[in-house]
C-alpha positions as CSV (number, residue, x, y, z in Angstrom):
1,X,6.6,1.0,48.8
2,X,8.9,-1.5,46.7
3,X,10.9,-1.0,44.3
4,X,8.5,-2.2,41.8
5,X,6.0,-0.5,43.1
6,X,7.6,2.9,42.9
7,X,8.4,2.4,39.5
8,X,4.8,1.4,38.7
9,X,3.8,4.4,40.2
10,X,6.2,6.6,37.9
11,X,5.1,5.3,34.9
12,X,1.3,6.3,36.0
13,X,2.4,9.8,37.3
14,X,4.4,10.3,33.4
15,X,1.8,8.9,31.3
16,X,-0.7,11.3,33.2
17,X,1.5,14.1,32.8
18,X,1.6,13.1,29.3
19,X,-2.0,13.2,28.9
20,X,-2.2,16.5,30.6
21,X,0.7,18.3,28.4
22,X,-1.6,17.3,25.0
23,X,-4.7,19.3,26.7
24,X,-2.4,22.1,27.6
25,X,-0.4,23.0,24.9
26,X,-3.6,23.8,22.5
27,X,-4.3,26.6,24.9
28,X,-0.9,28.3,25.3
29,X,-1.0,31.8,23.9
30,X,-3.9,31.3,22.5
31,X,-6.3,34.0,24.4
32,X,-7.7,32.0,26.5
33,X,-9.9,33.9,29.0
34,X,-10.0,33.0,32.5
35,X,-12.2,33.0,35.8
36,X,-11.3,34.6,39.1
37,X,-12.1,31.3,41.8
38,X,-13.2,32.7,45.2
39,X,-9.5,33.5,46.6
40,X,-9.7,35.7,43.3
41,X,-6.6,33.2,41.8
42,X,-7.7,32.6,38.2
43,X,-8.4,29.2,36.4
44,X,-9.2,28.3,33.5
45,X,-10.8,25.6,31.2
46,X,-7.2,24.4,30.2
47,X,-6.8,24.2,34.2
48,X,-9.8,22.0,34.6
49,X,-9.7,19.6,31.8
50,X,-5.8,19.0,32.0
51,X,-6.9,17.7,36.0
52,X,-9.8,15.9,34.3
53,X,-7.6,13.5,32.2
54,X,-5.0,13.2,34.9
55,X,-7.7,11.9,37.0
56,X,-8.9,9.4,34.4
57,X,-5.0,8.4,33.8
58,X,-4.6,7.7,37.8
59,X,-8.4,6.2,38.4
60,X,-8.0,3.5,35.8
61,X,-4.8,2.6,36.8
62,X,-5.4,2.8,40.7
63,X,-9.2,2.7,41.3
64,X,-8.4,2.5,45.0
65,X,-6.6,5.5,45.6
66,X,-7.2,8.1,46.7
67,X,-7.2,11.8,44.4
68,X,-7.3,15.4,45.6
69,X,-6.6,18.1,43.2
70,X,-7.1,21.7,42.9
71,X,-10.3,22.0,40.8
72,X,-12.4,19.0,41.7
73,X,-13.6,17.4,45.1
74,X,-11.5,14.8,46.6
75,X,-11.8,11.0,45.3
76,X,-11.5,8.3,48.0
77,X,-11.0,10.4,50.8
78,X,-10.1,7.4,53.1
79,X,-7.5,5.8,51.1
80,X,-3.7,5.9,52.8
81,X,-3.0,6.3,49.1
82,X,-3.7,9.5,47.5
83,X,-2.8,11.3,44.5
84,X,-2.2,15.2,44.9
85,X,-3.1,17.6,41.6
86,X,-2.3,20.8,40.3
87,X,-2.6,20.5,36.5
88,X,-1.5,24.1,35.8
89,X,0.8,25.5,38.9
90,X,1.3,28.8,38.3
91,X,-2.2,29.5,36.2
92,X,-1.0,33.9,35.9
93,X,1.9,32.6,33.9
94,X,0.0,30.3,31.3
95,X,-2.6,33.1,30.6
96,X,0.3,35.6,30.0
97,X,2.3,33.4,27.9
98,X,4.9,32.6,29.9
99,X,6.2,29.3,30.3
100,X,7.2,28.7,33.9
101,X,3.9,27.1,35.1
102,X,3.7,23.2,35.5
103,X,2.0,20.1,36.1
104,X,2.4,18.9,39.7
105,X,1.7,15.4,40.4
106,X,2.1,13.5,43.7
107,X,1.4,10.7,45.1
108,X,1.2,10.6,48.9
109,X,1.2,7.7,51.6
110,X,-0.3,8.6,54.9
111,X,0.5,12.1,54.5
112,X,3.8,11.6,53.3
113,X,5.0,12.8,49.8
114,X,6.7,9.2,48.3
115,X,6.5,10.4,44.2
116,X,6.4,14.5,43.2
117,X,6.6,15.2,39.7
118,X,7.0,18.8,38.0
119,X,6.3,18.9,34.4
120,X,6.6,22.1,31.9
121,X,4.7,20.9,28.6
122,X,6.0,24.0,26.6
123,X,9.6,23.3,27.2
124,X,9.7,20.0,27.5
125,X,11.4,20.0,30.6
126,X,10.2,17.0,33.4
127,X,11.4,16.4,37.1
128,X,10.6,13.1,38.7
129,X,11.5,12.9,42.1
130,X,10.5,9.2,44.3
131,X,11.2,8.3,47.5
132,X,14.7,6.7,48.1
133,X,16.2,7.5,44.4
134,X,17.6,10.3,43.2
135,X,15.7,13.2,41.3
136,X,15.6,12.5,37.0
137,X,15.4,15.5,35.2
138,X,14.9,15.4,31.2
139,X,15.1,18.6,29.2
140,X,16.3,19.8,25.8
141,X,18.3,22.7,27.3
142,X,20.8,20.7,29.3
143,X,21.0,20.5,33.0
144,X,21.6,17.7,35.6
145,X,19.5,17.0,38.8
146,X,21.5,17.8,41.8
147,X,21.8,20.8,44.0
148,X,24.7,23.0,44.4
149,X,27.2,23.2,47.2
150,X,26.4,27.0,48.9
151,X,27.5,27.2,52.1
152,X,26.8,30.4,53.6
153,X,23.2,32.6,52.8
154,X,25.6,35.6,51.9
155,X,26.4,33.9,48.5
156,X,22.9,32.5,48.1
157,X,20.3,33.1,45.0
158,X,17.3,34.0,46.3
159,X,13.8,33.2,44.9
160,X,10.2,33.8,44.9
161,X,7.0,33.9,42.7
162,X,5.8,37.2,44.2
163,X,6.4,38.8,47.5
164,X,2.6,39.7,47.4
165,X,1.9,35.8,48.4
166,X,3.2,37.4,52.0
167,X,0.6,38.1,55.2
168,X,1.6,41.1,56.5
169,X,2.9,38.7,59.4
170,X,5.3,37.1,57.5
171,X,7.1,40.5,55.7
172,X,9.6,41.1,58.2
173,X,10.7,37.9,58.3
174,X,10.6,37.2,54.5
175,X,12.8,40.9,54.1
176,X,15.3,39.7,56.8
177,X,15.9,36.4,54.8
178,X,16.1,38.6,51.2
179,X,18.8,40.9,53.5
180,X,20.9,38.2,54.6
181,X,21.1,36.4,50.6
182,X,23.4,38.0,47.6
183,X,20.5,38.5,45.3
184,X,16.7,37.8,44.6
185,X,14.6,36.8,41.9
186,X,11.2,36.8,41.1
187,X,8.3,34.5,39.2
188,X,8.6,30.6,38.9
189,X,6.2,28.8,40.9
190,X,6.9,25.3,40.3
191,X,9.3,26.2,37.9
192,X,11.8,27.8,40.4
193,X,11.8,24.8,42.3
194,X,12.7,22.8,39.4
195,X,15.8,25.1,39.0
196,X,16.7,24.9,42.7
197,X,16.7,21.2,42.0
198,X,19.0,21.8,39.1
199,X,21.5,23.9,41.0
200,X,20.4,27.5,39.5
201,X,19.1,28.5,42.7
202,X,19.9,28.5,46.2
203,X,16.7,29.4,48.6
204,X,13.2,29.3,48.1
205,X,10.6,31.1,50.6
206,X,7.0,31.2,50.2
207,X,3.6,31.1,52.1
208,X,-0.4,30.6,51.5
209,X,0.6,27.2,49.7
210,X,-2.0,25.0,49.4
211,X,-0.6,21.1,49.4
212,X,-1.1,20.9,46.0
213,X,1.5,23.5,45.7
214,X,3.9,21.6,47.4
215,X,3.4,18.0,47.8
216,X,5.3,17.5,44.2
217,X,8.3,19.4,45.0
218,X,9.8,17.8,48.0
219,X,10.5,14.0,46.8
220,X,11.6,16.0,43.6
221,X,14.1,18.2,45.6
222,X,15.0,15.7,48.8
223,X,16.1,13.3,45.7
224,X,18.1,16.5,44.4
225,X,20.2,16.9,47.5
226,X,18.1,19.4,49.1
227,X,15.8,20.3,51.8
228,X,12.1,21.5,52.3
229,X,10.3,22.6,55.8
230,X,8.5,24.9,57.1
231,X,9.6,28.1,58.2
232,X,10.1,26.6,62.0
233,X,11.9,23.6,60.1
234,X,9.3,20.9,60.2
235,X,8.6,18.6,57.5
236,X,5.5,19.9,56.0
237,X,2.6,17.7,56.1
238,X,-1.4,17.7,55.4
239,X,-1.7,19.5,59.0
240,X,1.2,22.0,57.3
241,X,0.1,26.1,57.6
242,X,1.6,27.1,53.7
243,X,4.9,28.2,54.7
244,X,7.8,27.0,52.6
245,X,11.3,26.8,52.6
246,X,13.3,25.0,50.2
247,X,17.0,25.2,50.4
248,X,19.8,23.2,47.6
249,X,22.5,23.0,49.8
250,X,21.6,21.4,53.7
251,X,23.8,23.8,55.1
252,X,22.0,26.6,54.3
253,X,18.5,25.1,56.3
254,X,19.8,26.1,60.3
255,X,21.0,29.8,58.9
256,X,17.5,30.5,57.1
257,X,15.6,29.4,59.8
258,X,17.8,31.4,62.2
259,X,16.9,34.5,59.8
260,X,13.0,33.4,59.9
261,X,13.5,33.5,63.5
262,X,15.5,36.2,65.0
């Protein structure tokens, strides 16, 4: 995509974002019940009508494209050009009040992420990542998109949402990786990427991600100075299995993935 285009593109993914923070914000803390969807992960009506007006947003700009999101049926399935949704990543954390959930937003050309956007409503706090620039990061708390230099796993922070998101096939490998690192953290979802992009974390490992999960977070930390494969080090892809590792410092890839497979 050009220039031009990407920039277009931007200004679509932030007004829908936009749209989608003035739907969510009502909602926080305010007992909002939710539903348990057939993989027994909740959702809620916040959820669902924060995808709706993203939709709208995208569709009226880009009737072509294609949209997939987490709540509603694919749009244009066909199209080379296609929108990837979660309006509320990280759904347990919204309906406890916590804010380190966010809206993804990506934007896809023949399978490959191009535009990934993470976007925290409560905080304020926006990542926009697009092929072939570096990440922008906007915040009231400080920070500055870029990883940090970490050159060895031994001095590396450590994160994931839960270590329940782990088939029992993938425990030994994901307590060999939290062995070899100084220290681990838990909780994030999107969130923690958002720091890894900032340089507060080092390694992120995770499974049973849909592409919605992850779709926004690689232009977002590729443009940060980091990394994101698979745990055999491919790039992940539609055809990807929902294992993830992210890394903020390159060097750090070959000794994770020597961890994952020893």
């Amino acid at each position: 995509m050009k220039l031009a285009d990407i920039e277009a593109v931007i200004r679509a993914a932030e007004a829908a974002a936009d749209a989608a923070g003035a739907v969510i914000r009502p909602f926080f803390r305010s007992g909002l019940s939710a539903d348990d969807k057939a993989d027994q992960s909740p959702v809620t009506i916040a959820d669902r009508t924060a995808e709706q007006v993203i939709r709208a947003v995208i569709s009226e700009r880009y009737p072509a494209h294609g949209i997939l999101g987490e709540e509603f049926p694919i749009r244009n399935p066909d199209a080379s050009l296609r929108w990837v949704l979660d309006p509320i990543d990280g759904t347990r954390a919204f309906i406890t009040g916590r804010p380190v959930f966010g809206t993804l937003i990506a934007l896809l050309a023949d399978g490959v992420p191009v535009l990934g956007l993470i976007d925290q409503p409560i905080t304020g706090e926006r990542w926009v990542g697009a092929c072939g620039q570096p990440t922008r990061f906007r915040g009231p708390f400080g920070g500055m998109a870029g990883t940090r230099r970490c050159a060895s796993l031994a001095a590396a922070e450590l994160s994931v949402t839960s270590p329940e998101m782990f088939e029992p096939g993938d425990k030994a490998q994901w307590a060999r990786l939290k062995a070899a690192t100084r220290r681990t953290s838990y909780g994030g979802d999107c969130y923690a990427y958002g720091l890894l992009a900032l340089g507060q974390i080092d390694v992120i490992l995770e499974s049973t991600m849909k592409i919605w999960d992850w779709a926004a977070l690689v232009p977002v930390i590729e443009g940060a100075g980091g990394r994101v494969t698979d745990w055999q080090g491919n790039r992940l892809g539609p055809q990807s299995d929902g294992h993830v590792l992210a890394v903020g410092d390159p060097a750090l890839l070959d000794q994770a993935l020597a961890v994952l497979a020893a």
